[in-house]
N, C-alpha and C positions, 0 to 999 in steps of 0.2 A: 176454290174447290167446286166442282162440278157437280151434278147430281147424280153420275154414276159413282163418284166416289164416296157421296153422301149417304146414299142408300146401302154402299159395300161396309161402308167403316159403322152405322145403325145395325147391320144384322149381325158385323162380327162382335159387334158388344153384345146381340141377344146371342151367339152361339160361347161366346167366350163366358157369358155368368152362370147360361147354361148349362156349362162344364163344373159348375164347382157344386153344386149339391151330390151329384151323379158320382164323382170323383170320390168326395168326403164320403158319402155314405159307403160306396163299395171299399176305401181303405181299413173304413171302421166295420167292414164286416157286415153290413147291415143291408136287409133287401131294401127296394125306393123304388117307385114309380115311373115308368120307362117307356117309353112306345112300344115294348116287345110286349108287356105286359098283357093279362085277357084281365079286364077290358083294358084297351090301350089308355096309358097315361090315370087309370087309376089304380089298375093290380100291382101289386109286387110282382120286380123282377130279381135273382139274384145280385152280388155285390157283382161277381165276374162281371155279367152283363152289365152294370151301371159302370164299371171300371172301364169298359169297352164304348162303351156309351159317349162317357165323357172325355175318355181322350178322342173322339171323332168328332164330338164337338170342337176340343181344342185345337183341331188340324183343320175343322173349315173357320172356325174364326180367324188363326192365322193366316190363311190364302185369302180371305177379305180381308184383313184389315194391313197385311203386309206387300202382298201381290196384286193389288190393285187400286191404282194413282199410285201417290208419295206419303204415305201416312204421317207424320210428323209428329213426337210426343210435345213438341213446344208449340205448336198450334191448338190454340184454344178452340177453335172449329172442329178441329178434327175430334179434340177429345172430347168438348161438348157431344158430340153427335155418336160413337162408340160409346158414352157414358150415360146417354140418354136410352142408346137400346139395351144396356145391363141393366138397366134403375129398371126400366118399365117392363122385361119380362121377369127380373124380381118380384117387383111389386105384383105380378098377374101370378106368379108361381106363389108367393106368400098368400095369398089369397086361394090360389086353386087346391095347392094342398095342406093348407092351412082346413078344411074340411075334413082330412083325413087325419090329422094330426094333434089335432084342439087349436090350433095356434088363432083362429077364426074367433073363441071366446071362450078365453084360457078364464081357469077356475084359481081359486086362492088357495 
């Protein structure tokens, strides 16, 4: 694996986990935090907009992680490194909007 493949198949795993808060929230009806949003990425934006959102997320993870090199689900390389960019912009999003949410120091 090359390091352009490396860096493509890492951002489609931060654009593909990225897809699923945005998604979830806008199916359940629920406003979420968007770059459209004032202020970007802490206002509420509608569900429509995060339903928009995260399917354009899901259309540039797939053009990384499909359309660029040979992705391969039975290589442990490939999926180590797409699963390392889902883990770690989780973890930065559980943490970012874990401020707005309580999730940063949930009460009993």
């Amino acid at each position: 694996m090359n390091w352009t493949n490396t860096i493509s198949y890492f951002f489609g795993g931060v654009f593909l986990a990225n897809a699923i808060p945005h998604i979830v929230s806008g199916m359940m009806g629920r406003a979420f935090q968007s770059p459209f949003a004032k202020p970007s990425g802490e206002g509420l934006s509608s569900s429509t907009v995060n339903i928009v959102w995260g399917f354009f997320n899901v259309v540039v993870a797939y053009l990384l992680i499909v359309h660029v090199g040979n992705f391969d689900l039975h290589s442990i390389p490939d999926i180590l490194t797409m699963g390392m960019g889902g883990f770690l912009i989780a973890l930065y999003s559980a943490r970012h909007f874990g401020k707005f949410h309580g999730g940063n120091s949930p009460t009993p």
